[in-house]
Short mmCIF file of the C-alpha atoms (twelve columns), coordinates in Angstrom:
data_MODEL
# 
_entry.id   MODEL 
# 
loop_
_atom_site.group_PDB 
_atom_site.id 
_atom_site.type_symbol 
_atom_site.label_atom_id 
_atom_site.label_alt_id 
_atom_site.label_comp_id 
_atom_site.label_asym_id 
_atom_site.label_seq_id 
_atom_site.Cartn_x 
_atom_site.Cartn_y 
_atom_site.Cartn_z 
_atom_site.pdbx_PDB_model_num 
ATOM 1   C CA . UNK A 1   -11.654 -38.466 -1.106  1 
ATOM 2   C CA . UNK A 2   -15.215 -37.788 -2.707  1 
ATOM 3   C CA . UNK A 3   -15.439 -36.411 -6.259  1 
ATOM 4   C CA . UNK A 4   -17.494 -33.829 -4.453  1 
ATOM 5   C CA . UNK A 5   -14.574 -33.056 -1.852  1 
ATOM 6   C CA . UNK A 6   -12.098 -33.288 -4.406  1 
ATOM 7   C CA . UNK A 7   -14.286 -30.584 -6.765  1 
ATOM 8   C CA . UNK A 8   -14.755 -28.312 -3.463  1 
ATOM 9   C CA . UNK A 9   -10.765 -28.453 -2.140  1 
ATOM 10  C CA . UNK A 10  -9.752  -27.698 -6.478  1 
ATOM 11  C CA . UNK A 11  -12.448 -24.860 -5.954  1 
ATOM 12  C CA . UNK A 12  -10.570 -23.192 -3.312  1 
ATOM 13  C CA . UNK A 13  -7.015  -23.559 -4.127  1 
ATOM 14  C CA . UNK A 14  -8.068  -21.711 -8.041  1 
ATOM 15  C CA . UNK A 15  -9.846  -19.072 -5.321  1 
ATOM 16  C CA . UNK A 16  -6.568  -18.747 -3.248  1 
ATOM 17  C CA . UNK A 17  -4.550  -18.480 -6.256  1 
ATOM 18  C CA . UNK A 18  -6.324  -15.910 -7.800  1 
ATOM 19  C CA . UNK A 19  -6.684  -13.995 -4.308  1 
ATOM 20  C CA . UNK A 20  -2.751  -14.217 -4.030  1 
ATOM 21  C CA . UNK A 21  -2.365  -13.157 -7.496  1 
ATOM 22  C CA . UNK A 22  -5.001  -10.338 -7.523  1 
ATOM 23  C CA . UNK A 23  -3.854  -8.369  -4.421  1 
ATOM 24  C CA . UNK A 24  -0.310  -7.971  -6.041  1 
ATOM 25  C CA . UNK A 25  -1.161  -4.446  -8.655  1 
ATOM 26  C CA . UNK A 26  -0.255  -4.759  -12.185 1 
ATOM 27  C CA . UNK A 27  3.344   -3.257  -12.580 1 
ATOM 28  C CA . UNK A 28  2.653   -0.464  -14.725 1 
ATOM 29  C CA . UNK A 29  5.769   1.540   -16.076 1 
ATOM 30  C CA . UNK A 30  7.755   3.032   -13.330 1 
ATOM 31  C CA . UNK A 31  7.563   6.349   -15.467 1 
ATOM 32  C CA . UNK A 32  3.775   6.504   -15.201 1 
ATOM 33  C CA . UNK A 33  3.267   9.873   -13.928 1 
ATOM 34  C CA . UNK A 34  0.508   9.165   -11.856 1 
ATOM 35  C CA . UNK A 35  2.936   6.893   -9.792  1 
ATOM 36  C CA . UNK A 36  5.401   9.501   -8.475  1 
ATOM 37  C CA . UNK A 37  4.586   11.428  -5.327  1 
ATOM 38  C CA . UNK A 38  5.549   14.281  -6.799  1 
ATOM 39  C CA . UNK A 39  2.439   14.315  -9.633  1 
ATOM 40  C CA . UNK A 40  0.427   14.772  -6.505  1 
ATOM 41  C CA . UNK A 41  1.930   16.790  -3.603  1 
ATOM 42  C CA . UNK A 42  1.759   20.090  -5.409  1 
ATOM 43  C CA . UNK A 43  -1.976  19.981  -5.654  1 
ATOM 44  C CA . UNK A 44  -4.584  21.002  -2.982  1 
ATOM 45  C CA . UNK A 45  -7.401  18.221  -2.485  1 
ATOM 46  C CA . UNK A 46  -10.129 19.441  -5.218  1 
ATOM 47  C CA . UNK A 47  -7.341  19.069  -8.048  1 
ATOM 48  C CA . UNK A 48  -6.000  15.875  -6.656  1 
ATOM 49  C CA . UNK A 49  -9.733  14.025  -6.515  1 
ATOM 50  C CA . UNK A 50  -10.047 15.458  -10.162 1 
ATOM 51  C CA . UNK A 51  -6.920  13.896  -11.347 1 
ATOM 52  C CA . UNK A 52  -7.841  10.360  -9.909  1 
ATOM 53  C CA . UNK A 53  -11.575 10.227  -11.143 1 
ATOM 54  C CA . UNK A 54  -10.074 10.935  -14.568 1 
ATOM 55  C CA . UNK A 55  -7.271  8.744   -14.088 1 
ATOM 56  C CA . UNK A 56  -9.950  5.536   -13.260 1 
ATOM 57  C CA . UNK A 57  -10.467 3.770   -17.044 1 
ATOM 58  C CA . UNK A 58  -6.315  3.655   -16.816 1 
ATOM 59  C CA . UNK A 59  -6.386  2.199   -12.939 1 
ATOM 60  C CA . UNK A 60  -9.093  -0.395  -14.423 1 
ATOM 61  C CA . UNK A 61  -11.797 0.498   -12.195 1 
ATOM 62  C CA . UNK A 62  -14.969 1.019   -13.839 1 
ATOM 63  C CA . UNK A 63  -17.244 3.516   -12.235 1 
ATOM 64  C CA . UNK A 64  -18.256 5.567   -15.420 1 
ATOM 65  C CA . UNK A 65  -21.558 7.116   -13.311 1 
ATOM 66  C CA . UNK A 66  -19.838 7.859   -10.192 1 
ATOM 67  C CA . UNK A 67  -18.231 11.773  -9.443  1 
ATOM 68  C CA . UNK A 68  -17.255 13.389  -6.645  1 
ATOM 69  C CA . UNK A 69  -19.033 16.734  -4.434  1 
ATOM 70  C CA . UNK A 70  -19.856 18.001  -1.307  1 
ATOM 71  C CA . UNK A 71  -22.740 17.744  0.653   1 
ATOM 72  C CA . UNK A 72  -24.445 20.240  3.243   1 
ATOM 73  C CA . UNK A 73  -24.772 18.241  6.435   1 
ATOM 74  C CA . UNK A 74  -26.869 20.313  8.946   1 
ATOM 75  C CA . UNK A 75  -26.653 17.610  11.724  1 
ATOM 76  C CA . UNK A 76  -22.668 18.308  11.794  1 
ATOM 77  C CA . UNK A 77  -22.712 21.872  10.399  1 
ATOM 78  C CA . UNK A 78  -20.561 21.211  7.798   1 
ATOM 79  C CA . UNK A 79  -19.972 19.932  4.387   1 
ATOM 80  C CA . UNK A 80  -18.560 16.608  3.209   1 
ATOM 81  C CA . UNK A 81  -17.050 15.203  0.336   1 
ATOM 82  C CA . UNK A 82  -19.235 12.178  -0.920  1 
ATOM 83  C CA . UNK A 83  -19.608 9.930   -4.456  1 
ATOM 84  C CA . UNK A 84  -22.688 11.959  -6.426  1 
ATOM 85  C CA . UNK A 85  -24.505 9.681   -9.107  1 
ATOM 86  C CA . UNK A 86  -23.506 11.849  -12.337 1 
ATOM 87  C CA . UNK A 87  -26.058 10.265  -14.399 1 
ATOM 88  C CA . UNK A 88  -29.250 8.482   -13.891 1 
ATOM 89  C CA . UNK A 89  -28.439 4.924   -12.398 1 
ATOM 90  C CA . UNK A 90  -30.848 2.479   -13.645 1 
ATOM 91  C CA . UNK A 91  -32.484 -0.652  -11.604 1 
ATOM 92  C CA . UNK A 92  -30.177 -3.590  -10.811 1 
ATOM 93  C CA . UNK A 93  -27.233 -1.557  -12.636 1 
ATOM 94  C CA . UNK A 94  -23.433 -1.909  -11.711 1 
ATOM 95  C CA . UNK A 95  -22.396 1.276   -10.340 1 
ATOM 96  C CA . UNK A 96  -19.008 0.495   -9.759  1 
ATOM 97  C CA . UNK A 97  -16.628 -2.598  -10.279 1 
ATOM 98  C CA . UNK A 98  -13.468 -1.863  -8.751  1 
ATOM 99  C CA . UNK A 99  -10.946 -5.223  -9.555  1 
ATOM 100 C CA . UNK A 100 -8.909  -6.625  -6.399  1 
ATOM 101 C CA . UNK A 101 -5.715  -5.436  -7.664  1 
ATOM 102 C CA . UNK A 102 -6.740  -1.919  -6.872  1 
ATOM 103 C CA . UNK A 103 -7.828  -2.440  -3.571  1 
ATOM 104 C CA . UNK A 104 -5.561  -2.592  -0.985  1 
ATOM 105 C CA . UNK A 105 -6.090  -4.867  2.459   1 
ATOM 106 C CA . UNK A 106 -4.041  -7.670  3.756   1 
ATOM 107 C CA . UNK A 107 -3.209  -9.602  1.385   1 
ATOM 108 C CA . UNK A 108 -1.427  -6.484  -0.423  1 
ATOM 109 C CA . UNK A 109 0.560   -6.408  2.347   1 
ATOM 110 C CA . UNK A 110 1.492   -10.530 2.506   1 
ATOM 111 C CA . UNK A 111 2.434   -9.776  -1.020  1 
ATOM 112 C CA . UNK A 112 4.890   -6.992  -0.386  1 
ATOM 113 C CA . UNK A 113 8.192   -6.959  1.493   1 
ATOM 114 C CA . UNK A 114 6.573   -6.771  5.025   1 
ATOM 115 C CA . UNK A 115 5.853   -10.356 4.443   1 
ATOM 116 C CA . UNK A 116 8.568   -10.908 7.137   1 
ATOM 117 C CA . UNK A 117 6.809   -8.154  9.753   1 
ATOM 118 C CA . UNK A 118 3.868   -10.150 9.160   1 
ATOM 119 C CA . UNK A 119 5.109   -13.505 10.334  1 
ATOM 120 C CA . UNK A 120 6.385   -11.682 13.306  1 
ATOM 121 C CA . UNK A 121 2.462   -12.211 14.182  1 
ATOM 122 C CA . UNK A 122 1.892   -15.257 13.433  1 
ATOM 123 C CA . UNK A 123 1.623   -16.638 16.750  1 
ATOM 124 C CA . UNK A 124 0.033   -13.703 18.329  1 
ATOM 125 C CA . UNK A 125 -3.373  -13.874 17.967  1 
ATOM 126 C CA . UNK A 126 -4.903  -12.005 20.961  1 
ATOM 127 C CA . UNK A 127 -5.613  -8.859  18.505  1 
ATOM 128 C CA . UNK A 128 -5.723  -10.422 15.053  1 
ATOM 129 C CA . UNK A 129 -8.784  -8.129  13.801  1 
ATOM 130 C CA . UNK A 130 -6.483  -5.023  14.743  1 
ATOM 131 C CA . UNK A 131 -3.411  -6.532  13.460  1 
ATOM 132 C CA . UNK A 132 -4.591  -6.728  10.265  1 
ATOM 133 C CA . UNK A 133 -5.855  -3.723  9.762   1 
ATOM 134 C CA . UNK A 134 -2.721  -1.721  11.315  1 
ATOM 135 C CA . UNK A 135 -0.873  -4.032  8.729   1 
ATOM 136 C CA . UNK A 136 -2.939  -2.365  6.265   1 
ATOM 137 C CA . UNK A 137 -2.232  1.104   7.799   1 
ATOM 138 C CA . UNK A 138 1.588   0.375   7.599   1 
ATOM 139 C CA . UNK A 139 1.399   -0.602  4.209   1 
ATOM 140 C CA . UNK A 140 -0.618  2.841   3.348   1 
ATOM 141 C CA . UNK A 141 2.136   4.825   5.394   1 
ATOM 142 C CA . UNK A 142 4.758   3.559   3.897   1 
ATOM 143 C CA . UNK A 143 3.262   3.600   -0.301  1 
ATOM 144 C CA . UNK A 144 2.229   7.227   0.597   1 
ATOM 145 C CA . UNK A 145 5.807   7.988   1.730   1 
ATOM 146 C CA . UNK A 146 7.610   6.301   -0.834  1 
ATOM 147 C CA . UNK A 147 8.805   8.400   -4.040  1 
ATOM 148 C CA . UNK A 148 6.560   6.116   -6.382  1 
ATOM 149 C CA . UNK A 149 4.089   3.314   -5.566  1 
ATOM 150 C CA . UNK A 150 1.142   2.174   -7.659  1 
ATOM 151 C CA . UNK A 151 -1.056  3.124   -4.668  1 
ATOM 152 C CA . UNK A 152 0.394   6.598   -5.069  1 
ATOM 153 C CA . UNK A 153 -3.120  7.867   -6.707  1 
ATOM 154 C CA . UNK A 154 -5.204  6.123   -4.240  1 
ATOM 155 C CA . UNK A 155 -3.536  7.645   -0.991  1 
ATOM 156 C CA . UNK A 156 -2.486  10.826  -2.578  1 
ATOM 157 C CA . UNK A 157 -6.127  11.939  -4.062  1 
ATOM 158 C CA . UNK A 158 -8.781  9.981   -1.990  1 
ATOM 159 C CA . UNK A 159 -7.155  8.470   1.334   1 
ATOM 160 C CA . UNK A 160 -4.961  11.128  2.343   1 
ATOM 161 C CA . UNK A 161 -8.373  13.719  2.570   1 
ATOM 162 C CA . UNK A 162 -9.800  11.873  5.231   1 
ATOM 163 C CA . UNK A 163 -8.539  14.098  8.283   1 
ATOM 164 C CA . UNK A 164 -8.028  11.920  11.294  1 
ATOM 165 C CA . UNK A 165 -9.309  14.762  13.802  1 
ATOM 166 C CA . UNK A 166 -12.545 14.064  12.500  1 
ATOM 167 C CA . UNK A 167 -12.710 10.482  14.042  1 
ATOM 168 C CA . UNK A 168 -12.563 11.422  18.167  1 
ATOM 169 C CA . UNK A 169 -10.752 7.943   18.704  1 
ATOM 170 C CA . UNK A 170 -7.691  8.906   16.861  1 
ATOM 171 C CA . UNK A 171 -7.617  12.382  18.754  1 
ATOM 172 C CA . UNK A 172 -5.205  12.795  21.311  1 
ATOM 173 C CA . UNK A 173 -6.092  12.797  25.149  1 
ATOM 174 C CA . UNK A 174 -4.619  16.070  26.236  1 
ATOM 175 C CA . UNK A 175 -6.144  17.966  23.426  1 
ATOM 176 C CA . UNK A 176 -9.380  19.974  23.944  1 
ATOM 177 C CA . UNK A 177 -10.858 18.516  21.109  1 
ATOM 178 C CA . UNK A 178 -10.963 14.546  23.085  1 
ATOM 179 C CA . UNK A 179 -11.833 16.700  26.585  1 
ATOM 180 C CA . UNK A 180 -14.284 18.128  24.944  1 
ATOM 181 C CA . UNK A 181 -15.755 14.779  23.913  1 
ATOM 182 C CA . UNK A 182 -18.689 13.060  26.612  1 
ATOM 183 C CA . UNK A 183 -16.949 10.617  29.037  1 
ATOM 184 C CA . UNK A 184 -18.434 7.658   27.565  1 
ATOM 185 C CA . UNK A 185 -17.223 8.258   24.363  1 
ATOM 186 C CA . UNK A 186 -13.432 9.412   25.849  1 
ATOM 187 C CA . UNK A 187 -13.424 5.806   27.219  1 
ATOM 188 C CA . UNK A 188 -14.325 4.153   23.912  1 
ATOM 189 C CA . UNK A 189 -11.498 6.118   22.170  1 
ATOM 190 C CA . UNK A 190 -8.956  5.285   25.176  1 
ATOM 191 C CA . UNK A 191 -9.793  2.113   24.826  1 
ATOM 192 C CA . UNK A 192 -9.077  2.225   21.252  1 
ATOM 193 C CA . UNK A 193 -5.721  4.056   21.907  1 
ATOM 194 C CA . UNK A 194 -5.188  1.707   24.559  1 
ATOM 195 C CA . UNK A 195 -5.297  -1.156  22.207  1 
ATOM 196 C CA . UNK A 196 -2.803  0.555   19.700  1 
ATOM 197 C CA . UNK A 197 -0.303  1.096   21.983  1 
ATOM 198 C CA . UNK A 198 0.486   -2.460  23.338  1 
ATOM 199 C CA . UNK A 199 0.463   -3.721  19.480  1 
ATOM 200 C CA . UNK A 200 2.478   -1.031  18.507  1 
ATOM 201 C CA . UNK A 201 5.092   -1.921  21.498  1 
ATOM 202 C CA . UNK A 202 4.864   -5.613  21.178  1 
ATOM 203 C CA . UNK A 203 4.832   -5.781  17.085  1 
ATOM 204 C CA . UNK A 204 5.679   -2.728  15.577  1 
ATOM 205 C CA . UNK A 205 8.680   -1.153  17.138  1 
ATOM 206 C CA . UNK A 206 10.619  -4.517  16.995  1 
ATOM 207 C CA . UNK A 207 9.838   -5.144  13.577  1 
ATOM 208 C CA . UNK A 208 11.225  -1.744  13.091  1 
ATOM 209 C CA . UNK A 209 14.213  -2.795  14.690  1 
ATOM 210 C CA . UNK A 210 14.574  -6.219  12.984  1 
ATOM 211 C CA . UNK A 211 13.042  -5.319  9.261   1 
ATOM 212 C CA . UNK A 212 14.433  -1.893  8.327   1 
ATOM 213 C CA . UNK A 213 14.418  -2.042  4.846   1 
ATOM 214 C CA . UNK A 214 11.038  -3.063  4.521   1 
ATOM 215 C CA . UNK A 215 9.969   -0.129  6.521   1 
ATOM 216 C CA . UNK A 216 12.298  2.153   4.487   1 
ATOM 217 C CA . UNK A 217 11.526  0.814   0.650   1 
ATOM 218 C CA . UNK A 218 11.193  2.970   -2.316  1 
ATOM 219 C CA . UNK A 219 12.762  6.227   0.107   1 
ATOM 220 C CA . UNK A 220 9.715   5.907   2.550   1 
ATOM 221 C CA . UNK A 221 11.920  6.976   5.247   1 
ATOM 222 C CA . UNK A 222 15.407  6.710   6.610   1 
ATOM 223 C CA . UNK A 223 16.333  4.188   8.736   1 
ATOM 224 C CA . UNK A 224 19.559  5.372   9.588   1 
ATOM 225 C CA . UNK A 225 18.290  9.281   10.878  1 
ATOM 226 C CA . UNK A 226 18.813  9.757   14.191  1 
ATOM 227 C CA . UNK A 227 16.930  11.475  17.040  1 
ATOM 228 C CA . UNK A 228 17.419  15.258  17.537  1 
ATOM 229 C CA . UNK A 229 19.239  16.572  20.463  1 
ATOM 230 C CA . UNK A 230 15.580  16.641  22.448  1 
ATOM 231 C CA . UNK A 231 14.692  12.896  21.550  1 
ATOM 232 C CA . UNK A 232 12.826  13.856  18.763  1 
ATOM 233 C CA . UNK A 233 12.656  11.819  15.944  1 
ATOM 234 C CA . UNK A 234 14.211  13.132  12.547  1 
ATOM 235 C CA . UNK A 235 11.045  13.927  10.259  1 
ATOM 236 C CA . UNK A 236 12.295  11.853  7.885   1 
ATOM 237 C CA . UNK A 237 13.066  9.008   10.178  1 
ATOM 238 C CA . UNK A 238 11.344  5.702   9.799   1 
ATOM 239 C CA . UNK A 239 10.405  6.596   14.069  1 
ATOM 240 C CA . UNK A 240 8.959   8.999   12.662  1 
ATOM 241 C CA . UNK A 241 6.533   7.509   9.977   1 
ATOM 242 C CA . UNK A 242 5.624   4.722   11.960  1 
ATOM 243 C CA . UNK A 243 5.498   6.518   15.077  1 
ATOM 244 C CA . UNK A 244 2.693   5.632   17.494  1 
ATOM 245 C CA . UNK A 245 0.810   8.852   16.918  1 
ATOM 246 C CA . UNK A 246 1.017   8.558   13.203  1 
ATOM 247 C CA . UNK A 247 -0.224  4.567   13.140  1 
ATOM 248 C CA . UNK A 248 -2.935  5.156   15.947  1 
ATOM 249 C CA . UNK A 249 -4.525  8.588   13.214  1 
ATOM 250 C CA . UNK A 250 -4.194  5.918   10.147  1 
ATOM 251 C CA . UNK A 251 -5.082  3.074   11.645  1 
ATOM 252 C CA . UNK A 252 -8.688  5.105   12.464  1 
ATOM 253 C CA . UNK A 253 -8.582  6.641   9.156   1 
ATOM 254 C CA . UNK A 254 -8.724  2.430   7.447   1 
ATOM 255 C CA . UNK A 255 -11.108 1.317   10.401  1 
ATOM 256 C CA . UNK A 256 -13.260 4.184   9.250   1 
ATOM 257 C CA . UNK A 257 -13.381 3.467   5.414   1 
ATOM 258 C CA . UNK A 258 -12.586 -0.392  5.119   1 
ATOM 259 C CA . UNK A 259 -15.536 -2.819  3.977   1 
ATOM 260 C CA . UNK A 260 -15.138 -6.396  5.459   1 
ATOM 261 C CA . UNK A 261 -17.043 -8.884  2.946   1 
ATOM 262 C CA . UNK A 262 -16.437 -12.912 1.988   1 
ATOM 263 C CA . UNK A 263 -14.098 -13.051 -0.583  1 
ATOM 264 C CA . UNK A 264 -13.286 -16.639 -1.754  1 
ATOM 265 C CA . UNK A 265 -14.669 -18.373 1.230   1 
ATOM 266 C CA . UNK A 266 -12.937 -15.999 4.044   1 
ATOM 267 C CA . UNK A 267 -14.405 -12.900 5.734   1 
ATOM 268 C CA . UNK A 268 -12.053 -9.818  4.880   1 
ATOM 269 C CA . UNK A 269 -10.749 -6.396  5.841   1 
ATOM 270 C CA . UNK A 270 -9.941  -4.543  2.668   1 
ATOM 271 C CA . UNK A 271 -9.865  -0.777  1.204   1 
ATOM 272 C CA . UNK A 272 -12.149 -0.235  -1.657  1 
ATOM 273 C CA . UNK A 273 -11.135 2.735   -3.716  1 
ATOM 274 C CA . UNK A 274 -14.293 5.331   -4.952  1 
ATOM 275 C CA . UNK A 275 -16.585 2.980   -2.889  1 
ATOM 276 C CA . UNK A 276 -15.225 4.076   0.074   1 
ATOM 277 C CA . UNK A 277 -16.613 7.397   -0.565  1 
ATOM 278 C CA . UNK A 278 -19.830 6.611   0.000   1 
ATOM 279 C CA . UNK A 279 -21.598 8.151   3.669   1 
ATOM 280 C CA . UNK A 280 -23.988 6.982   5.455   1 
ATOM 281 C CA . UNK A 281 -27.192 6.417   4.566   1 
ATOM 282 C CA . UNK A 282 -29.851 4.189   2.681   1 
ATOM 283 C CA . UNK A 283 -30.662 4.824   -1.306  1 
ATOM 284 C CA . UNK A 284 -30.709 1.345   -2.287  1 
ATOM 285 C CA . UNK A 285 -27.119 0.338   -3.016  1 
ATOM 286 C CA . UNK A 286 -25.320 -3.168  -2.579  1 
ATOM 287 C CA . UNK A 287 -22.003 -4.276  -2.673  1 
ATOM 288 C CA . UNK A 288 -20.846 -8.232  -2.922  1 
ATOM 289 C CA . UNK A 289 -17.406 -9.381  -3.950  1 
ATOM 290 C CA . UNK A 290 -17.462 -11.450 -7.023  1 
ATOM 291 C CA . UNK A 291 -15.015 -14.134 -6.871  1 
ATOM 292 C CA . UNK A 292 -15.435 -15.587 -9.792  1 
ATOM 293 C CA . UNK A 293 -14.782 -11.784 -11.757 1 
ATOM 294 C CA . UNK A 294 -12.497 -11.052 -8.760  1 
ATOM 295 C CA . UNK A 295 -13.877 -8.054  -8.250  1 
ATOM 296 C CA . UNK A 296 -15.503 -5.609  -5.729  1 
ATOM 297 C CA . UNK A 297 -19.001 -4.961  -6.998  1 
ATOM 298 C CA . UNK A 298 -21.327 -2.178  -6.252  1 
ATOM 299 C CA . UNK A 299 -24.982 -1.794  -7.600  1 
ATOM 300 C CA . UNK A 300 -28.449 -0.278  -7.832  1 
ATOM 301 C CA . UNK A 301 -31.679 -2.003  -6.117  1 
ATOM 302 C CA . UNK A 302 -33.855 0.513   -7.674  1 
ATOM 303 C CA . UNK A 303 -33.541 3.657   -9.737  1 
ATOM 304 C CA . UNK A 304 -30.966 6.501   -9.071  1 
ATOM 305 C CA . UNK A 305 -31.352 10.281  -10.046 1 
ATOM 306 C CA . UNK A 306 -28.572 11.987  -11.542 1 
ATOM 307 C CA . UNK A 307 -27.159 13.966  -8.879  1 
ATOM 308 C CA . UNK A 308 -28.175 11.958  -5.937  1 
ATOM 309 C CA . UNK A 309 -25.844 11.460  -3.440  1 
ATOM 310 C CA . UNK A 310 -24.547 8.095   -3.621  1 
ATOM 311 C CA . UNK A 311 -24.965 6.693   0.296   1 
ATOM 312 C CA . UNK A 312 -24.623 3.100   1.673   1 
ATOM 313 C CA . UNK A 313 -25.916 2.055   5.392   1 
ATOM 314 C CA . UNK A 314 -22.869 0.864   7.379   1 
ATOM 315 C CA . UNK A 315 -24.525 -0.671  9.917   1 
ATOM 316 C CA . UNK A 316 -26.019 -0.923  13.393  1 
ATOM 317 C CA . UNK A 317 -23.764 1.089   15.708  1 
ATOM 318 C CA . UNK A 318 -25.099 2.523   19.126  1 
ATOM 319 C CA . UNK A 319 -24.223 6.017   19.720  1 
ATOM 320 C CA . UNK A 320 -20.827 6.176   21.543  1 
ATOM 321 C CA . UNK A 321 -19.618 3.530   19.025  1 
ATOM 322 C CA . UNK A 322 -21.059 5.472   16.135  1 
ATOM 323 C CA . UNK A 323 -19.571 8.712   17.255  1 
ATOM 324 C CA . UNK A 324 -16.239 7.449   18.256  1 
ATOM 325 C CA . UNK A 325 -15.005 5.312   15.177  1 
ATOM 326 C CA . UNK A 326 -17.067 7.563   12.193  1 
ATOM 327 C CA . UNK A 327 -17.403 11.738  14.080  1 
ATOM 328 C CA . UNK A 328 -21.241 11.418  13.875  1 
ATOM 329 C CA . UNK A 329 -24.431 9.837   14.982  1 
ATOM 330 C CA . UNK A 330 -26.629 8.537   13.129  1 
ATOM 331 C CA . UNK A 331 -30.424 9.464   13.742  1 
ATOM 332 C CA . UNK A 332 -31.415 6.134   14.133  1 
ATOM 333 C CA . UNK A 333 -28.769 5.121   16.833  1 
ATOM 334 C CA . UNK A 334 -29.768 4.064   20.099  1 
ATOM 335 C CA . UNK A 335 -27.619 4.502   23.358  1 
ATOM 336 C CA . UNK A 336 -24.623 2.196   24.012  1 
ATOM 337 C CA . UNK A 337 -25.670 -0.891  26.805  1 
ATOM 338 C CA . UNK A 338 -24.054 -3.772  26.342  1 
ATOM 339 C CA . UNK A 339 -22.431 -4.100  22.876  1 
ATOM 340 C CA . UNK A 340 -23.453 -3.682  19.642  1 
ATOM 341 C CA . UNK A 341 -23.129 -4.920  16.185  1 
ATOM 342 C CA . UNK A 342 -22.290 -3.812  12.915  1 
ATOM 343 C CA . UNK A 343 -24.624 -5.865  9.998   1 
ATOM 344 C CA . UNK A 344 -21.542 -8.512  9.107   1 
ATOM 345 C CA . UNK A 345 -22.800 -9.487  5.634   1 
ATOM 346 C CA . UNK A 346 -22.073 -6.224  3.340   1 
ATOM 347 C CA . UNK A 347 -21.004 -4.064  6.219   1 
ATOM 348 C CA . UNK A 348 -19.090 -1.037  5.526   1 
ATOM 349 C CA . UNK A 349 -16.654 0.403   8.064   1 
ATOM 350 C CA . UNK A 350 -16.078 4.173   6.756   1 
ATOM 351 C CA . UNK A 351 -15.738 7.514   7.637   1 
ATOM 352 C CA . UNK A 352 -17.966 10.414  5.928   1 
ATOM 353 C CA . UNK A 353 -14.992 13.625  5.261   1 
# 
């Protein structure tokens, strides 16, 4: 072996180390407040985004410029919630630097106790892209369910605000909100659905079956409730939490806010937390992740105002694709033929509520 092979193969195994070792969180005291479900239930969305911006020095994410408002958005007729620039950003600035620890994709989950679900898929790669983000979704189900997780801020304030109705995919087909939908755009999300529904039946219910406890941790659920005289599963059922309706809603919720980026040599789905806040649109920001800090990064091309709205350009989606994965087109889309393709290299997949 070269010196130059042998310097290149040492380079990755620090890199998968450190990736292994990041994506577990630092195991704060289980008394922390902020870790409990019950510091954030009580609160309506506005107090719970409040709580977690001020909660971010503690988290270790630094994003000391970066606040949260809404934003009138005529093309919709509505207003969404979106990352605001609180001061003026300068050139070449980092806006945000949010460490790996706090960001939660597939690696969070390798490192939990649905290791075993996992390698239920090893040999099943006919959906891998899905499969790892509805691993990711499973993981989010079950830290928001749980009575304390150090996700708990994450999901409870930021994550959980992102109403699934608002991506059509997600929406089911008998309700007049998907009939209401053009046809084209019913078949992208039925595809979608589609999609869900075999992994769910071939991966999800057994592992159910097979990996209770893993499902259940922390109080999540209960894998012992059983189904109500009419079938129905007990709300507090693990059938429940995981139930195909409730995976196919999250599952579009992650698709819609994930970033996919190189991180040590490997292309990645992963959740970025206060980055993922940011809606469409160009004003000069760029994200990389830095392996070497092990960290997400995002920063200023050129000068931001204080009170800008802090947007980031997802990518090239055509219209029915834009529509169906995100609840909006933008201007710039053209009309589906063919397929089309999101820009790979510091693409962001997220939704704009």
């Amino acid at each position: 072996i070269s010196v130059g092979a042998a310097n290149s193969s040492r380079s990755l195994m620090l890199g998968l180390l450190a990736l292994c070792h990041a994506a577990i969180p630092p195991a704060p005291s289980s008394s922390a407040a902020w870790m409990q479900r019950s510091h954030w239930i009580p609160h309506n969305d506005s107090e719970r985004t409040a709580r977690f911006m001020r909660l971010l020095p503690s988290l270790g994410l630094h994003c000391p410029k970066v606040g949260v408002s809404t934003f009138w958005y005529p093309s919709i007729g509505r207003r969404l919630r979106g990352a605001v620039a609180l001061e003026p950003i300068a050139k070449h600035e980092e806006v945000c630097v949010v460490p790996l620890a706090n960001m939660i994709s597939f690696l969070s989950v390798q490192n939990s106790s649905f290791a075993p679900v996992l390698r239920m898929a090893d040999k099943d790669v006919s959906q891998r892209g899905l499969w790892e983000a509805a691993a990711i979704s499973l993981f989010i189900l079950r830290e928001g369910a749980r009575d304390s997780s150090p996700h708990a801020a994450y999901i409870h304030a930021s994550f959980s605000g992102h109403d699934p109705a608002s991506i059509p995919k997600t929406l089911p087909p008998d309700s007049d909100a998907f009939r209401a939908l053009k046809p084209s755009v019913q078949a992208t999300a039925r595809r979608f659905q589609a999609r869900v529904a075999a992994l769910h039946q071939r991966l999800i219910a057994p592992a159910l079956q097979q990996h209770p406890a893993a499902f259940a941790e922390g109080g999540a659920c209960d894998p012992t409730a059983a189904a109500s005289a009419d079938g129905a599963a007990s709300p507090r059922s693990c059938a429940s939490l995981y139930s195909l309706r409730r995976v196919t809603e999250v599952l579009g919720v992650v698709q819609a806010r994930d970033w996919n980026l190189p991180v040590f040599g490997r292309t990645r789905q992963f959740i970025v937390p206060v980055c993922d806040m940011l809606n469409f649109g160009q004003i000069g920001l760029r994200v990389r992740f830095d392996d070497r800090r092990s960290s997400f990064l995002l920063w200023a091309l050129r000068p931001i105002a204080a009170g800008a709205e802090l947007l980031f350009y997802y990518g090239s989606f055509c219209q029915d694709e834009a529509l169906s994965n995100y609840g909006f087109v933008p201007p710039v889309s053209r009309p589906c033929e063919g397929s089309s393709k999101s820009k790979h290299k510091g693409s962001k997949h997220k939704g704009m509520p």
